[in-house]
RODO-2510 file (C-alpha; in nm, 4 decimals, decimal comma):
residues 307
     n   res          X          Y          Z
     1     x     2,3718     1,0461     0,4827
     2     x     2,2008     1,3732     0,4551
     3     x     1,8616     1,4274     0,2167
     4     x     2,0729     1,5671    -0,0617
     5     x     2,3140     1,3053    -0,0622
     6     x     2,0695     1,0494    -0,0835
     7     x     1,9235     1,2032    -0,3484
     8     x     2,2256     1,2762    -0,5325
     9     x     2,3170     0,8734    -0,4829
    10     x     1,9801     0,7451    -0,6348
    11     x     1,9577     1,0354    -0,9272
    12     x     1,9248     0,9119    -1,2921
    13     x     2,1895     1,1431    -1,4168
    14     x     1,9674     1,3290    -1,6453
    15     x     1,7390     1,6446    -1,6119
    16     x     1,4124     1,5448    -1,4225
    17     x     1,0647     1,6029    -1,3792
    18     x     0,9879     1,5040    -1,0302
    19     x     0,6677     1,4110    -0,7606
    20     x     0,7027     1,3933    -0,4138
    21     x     0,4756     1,2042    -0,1371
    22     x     0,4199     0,9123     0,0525
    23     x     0,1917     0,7425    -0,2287
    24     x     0,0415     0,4847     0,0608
    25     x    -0,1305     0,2043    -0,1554
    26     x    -0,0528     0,3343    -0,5233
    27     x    -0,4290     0,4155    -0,5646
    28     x    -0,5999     0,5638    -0,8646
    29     x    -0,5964     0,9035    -0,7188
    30     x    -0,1508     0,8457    -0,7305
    31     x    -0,1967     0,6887    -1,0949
    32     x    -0,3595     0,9924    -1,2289
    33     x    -0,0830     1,2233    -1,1163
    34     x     0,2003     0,9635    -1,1973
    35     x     0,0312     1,0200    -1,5525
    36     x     0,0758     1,3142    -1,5219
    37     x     0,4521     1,3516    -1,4904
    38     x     0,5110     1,0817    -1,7415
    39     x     0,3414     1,2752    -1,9883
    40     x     0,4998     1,6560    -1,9120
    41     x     0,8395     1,4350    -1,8902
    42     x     0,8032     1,3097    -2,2197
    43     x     1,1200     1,2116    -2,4145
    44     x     1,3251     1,4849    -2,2640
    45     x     1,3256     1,4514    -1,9040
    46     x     1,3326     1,1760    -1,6721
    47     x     0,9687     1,1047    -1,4896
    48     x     1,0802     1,0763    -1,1463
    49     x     0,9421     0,9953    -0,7963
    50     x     1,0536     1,1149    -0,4080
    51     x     0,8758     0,8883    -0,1848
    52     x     0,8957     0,8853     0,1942
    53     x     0,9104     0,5423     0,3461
    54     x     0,7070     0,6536     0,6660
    55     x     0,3990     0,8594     0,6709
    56     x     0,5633     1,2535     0,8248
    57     x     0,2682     1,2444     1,0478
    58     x     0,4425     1,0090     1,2897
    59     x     0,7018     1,1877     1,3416
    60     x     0,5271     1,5015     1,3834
    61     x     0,3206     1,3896     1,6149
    62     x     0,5205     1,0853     1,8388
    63     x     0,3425     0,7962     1,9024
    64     x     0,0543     0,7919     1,5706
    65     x     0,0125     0,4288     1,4887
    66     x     0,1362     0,3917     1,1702
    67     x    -0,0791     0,1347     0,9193
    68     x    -0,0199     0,1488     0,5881
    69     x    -0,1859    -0,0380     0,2531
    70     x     0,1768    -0,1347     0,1323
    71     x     0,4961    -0,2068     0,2368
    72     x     0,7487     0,0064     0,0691
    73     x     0,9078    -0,2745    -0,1383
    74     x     0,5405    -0,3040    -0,2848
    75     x     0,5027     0,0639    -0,2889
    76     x     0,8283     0,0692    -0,5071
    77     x     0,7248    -0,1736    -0,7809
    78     x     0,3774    -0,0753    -0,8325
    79     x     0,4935     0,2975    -0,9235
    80     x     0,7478     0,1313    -1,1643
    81     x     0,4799    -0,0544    -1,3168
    82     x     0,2857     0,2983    -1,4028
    83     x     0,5969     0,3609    -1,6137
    84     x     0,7843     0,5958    -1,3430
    85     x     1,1883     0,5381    -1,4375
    86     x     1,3503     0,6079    -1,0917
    87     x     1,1809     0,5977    -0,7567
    88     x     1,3952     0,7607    -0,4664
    89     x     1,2901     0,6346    -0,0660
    90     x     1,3610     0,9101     0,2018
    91     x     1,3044     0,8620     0,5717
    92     x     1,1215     1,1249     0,6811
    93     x     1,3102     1,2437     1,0199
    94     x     1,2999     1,5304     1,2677
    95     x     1,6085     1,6756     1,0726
    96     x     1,4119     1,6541     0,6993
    97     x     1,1182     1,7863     0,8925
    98     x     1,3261     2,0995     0,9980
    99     x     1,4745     2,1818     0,6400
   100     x     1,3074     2,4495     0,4733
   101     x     1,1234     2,4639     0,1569
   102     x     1,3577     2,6921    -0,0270
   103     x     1,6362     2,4000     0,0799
   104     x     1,4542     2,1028     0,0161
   105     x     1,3607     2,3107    -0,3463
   106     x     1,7412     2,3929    -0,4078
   107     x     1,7853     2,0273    -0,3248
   108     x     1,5806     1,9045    -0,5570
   109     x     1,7017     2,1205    -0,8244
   110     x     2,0919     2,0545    -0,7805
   111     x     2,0962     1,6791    -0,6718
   112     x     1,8074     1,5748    -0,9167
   113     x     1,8608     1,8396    -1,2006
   114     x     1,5390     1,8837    -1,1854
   115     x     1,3482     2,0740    -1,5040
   116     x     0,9440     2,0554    -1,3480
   117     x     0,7906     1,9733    -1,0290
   118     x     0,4078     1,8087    -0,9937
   119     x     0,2441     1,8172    -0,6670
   120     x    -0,1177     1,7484    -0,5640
   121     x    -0,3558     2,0300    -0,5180
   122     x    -0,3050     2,0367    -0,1382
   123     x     0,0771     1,9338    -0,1265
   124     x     0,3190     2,1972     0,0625
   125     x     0,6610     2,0966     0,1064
   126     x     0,9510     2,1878     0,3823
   127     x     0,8896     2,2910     0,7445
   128     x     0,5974     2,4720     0,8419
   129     x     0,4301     2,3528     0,5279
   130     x     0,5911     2,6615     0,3622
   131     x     0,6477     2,5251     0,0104
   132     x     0,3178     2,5841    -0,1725
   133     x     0,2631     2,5900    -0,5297
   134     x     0,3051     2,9688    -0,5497
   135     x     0,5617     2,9440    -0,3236
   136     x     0,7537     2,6453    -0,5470
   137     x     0,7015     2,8586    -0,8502
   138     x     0,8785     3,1854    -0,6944
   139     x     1,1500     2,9205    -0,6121
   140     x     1,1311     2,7854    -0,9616
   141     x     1,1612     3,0990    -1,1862
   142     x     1,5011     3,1664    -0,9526
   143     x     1,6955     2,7741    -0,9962
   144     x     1,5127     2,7005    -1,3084
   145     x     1,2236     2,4526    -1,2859
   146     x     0,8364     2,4598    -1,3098
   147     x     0,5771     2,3911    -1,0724
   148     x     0,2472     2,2546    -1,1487
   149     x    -0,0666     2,0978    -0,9420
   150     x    -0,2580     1,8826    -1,0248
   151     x    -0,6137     1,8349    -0,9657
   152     x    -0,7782     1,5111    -0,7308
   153     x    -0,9057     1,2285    -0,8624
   154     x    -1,2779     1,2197    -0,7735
   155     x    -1,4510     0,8490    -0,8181
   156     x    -1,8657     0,8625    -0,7387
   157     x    -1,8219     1,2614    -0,5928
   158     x    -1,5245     1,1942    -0,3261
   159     x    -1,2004     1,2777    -0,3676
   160     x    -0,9244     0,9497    -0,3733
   161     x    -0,7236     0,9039    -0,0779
   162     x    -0,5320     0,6815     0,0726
   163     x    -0,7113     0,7380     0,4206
   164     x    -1,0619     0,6475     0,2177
   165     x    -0,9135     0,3189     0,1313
   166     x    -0,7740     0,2556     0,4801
   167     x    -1,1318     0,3083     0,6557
   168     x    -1,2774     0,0529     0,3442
   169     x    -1,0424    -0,2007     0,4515
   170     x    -1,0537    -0,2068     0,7785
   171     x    -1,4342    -0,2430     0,8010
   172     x    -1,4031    -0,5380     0,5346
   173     x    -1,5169    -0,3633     0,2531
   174     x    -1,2712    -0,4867    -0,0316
   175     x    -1,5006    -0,4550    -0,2918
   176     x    -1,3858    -0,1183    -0,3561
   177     x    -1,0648    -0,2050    -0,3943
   178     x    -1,0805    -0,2207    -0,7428
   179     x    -1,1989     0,1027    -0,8030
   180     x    -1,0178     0,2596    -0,5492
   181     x    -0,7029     0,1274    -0,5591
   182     x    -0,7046     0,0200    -0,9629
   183     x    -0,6449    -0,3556    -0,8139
   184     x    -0,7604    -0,5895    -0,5098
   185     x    -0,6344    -0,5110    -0,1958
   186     x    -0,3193    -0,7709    -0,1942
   187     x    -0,1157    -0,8609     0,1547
   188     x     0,1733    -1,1055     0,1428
   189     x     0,4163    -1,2449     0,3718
   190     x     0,6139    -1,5672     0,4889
   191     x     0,4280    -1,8835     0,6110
   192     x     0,4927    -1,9428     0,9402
   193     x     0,4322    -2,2473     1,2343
   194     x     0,1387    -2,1997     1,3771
   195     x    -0,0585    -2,4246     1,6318
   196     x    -0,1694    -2,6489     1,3175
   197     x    -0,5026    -2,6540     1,4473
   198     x    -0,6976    -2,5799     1,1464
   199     x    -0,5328    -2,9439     1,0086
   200     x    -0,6978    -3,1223     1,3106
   201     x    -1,0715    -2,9708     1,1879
   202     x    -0,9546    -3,1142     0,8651
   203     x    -0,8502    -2,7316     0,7061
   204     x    -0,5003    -2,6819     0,7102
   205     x    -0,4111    -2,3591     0,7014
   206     x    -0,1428    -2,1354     0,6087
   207     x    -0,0679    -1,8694     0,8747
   208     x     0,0961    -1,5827     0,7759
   209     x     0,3267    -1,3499     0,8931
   210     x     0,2133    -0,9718     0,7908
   211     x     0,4150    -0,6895     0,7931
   212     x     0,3051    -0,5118     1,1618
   213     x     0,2375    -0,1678     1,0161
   214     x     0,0216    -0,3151     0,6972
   215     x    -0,3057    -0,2381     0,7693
   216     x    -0,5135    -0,5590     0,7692
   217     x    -0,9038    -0,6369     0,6865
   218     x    -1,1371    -0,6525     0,9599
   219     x    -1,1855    -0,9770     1,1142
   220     x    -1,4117    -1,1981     0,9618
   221     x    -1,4212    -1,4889     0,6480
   222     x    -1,2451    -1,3381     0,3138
   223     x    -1,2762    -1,5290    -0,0530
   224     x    -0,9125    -1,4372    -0,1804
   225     x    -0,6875    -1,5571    -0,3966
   226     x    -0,3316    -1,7191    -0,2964
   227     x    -0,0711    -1,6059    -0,4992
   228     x     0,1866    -1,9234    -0,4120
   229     x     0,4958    -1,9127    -0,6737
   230     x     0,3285    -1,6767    -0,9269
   231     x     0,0269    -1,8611    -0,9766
   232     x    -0,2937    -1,7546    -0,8351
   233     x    -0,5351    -2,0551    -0,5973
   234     x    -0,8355    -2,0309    -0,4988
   235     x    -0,8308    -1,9734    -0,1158
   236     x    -1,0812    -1,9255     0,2101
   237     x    -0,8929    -1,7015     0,4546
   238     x    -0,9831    -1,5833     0,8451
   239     x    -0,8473    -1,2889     1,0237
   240     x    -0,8943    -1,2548     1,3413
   241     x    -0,8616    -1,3775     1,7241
   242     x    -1,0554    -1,7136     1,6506
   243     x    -1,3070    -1,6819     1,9746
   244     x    -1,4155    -2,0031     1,9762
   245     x    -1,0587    -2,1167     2,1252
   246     x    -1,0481    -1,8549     2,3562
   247     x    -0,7480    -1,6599     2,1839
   248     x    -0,6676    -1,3367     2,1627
   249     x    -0,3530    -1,3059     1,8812
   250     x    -0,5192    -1,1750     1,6324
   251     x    -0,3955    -1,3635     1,2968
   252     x    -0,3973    -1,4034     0,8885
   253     x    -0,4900    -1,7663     0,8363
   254     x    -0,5385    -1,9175     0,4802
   255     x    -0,6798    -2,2095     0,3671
   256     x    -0,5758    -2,2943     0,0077
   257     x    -0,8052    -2,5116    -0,1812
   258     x    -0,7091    -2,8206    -0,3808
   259     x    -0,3492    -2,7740    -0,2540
   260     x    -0,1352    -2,9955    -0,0603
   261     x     0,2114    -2,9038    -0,0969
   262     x     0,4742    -2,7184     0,1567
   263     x     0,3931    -2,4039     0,2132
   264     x     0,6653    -2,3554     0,5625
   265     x     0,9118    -2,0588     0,4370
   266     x     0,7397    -1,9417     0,1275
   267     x     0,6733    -1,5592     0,1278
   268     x     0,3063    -1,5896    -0,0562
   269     x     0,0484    -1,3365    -0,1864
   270     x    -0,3327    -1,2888    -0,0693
   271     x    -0,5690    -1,1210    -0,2962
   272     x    -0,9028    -1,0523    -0,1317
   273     x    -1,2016    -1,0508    -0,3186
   274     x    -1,4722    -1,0319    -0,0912
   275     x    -1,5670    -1,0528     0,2933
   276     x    -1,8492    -1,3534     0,3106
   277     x    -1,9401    -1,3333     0,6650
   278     x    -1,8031    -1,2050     1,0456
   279     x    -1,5791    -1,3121     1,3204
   280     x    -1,7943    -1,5571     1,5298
   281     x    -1,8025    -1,7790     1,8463
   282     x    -1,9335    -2,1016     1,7874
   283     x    -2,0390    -2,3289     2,0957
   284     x    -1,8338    -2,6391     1,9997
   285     x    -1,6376    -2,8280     1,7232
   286     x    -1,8936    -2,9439     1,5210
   287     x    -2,0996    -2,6298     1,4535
   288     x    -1,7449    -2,4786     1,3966
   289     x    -1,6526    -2,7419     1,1309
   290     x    -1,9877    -2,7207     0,9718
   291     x    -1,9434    -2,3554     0,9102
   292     x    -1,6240    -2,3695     0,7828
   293     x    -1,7771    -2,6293     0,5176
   294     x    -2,0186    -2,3925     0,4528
   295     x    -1,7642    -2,0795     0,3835
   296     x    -1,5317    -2,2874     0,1825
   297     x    -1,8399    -2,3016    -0,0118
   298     x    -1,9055    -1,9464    -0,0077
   299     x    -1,5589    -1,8368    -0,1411
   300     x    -1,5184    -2,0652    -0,4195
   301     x    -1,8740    -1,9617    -0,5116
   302     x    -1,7320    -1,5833    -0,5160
   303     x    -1,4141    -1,6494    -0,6503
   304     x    -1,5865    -1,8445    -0,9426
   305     x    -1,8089    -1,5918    -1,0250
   306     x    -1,5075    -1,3124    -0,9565
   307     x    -1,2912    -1,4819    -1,2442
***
């Protein structure tokens, strides 16, 4: 199925106003120019997204790890919830990446019916980067749509971007998630068998499978939040190789407070709050069991005071 026909297949059947971009982790910086369209779509045109479901970078350049703050099913719903009426997934491919930005304009303009365009201040679309604002405008003014840009979102002097929020999270700094991002970082993912060890130490824990190109915290002790069947548990969670057993997989381990029940299958949420301490070897059992006492402590003690 070509570009066109996909967006031809997924159009809302009335004149559009329309965005285009990857829109990695739904951040603040997105929300503003979601906002945007929204409000120049008003009553008379539908507010409309084009998102890619991979990053154009790795296909540009073959063999970029790709790590991204949500999967595209998350992606999906969270620019629904800004009040964006149709959301449209392309794979970005060597053939979209050769299609020029008069096409991919005419495109836009025949499959979507599309009245406006809204880009970001640094956005070019089509091969070569070609498709500019003034170069979307010229295009415009000959098939009948505006082009506008729209300024970045600047929170304490710097600019919002996803790749800020990427670096935050991987060095463990979640608390500026919420600022960032307009919400807490949030991972989910099915509960899986793992070498029930943690139950043995008297900690069962939930290990979960992640998505391999979601981008997780760095390793170390998290207070989060387990989101098990729509409700929300207070929950200690370790990422990481665990050292002390000599392993090297790294992994996303939770430990749900006050909860007992089945958790084998589920697909369940983890909300992170706050990083309360690093990776670390311990030298035996005990001083490992006494620490984890100690951060099941911590967390509650954050989450508490986080409510």
């Amino acid at each position: 199925m070509s570009y066109r026909q996909r967006l031809a297949a997924s159009a809302p059947g009335k004149e559009t106003v329309v965005t285009i971009g990857v829109f990695d982790g739904v951040h603040q910086g997105h929300r503003h120019l979601l906002r945007q369209v929204i409000e120049l779509a008003g009553d008379q045109y539908v507010p409309t997204v084009v998102t890619f479901s991979n990053r154009p970078i790795t296909v540009l350049r073959p063999g970029t790890e790709p790590s991204y703050l949500t999967t595209l099913e998350q992606r999906i719903d969270l620019i629904k919830e800004q009040g964006i009426l149709t959301v449209i997934s392309l794979e970005f491919t060597l053939e979209l990446a050769q299609v020029t930005a008069a096409d991919f304009a005419s495109g836009l303009s025949e499959s979507l019916m599309m009245k406006g365009l809204v880009v970001g201040p640094d956005s070019a679309i089509g091969k070569d980067r070609q498709g500019d604002l003034v170069f979307m405008q010229q295009q415009g003014e000959q098939l009948g749509f505006w082009a506008r840009s729209v300024d970045t979102l600047e929170i304490e002097g710097q600019p919002v971007k996803s790749r800020r929020i990427r670096e935050a999270v991987a060095s463990g700094n979640l608390e500026v998630c919420p600022g960032l991002l307009g919400r807490n970082h949030t991972l989910s993912g099915v509960v899986v068998v793992g070498d029930q060890r943690g139950r043995t130490l008297g900690f069962p824990t939930a290990n979960i499978n992640v998505d391999p190109q979601v981008l997780l915290p760095g390793d170390g002790i998290y207070a989060t939040w387990a989101i098990i069947d729509g409700e929300r548990h207070q929950a200690a969670t370790s990422i990481g190789i665990r050292p002390t057993f000599g392993l090297s997989q790294r992994l996303v381990e939770v430990f749900v407070m006050d909860f007992n029940a089945d958790l084998y299958g589920k697909t369940i949420g983890v909300e992170f709050i706050k990083k309360v301490r690093d990776q670390e070897r311990f030298d035996g059992l005990d001083a490992l069991i006494k620490q984890i006492h100690q951060d099941v402590d911590d967390c509650r003690l954050v989450l508490v005071e986080s409510a």
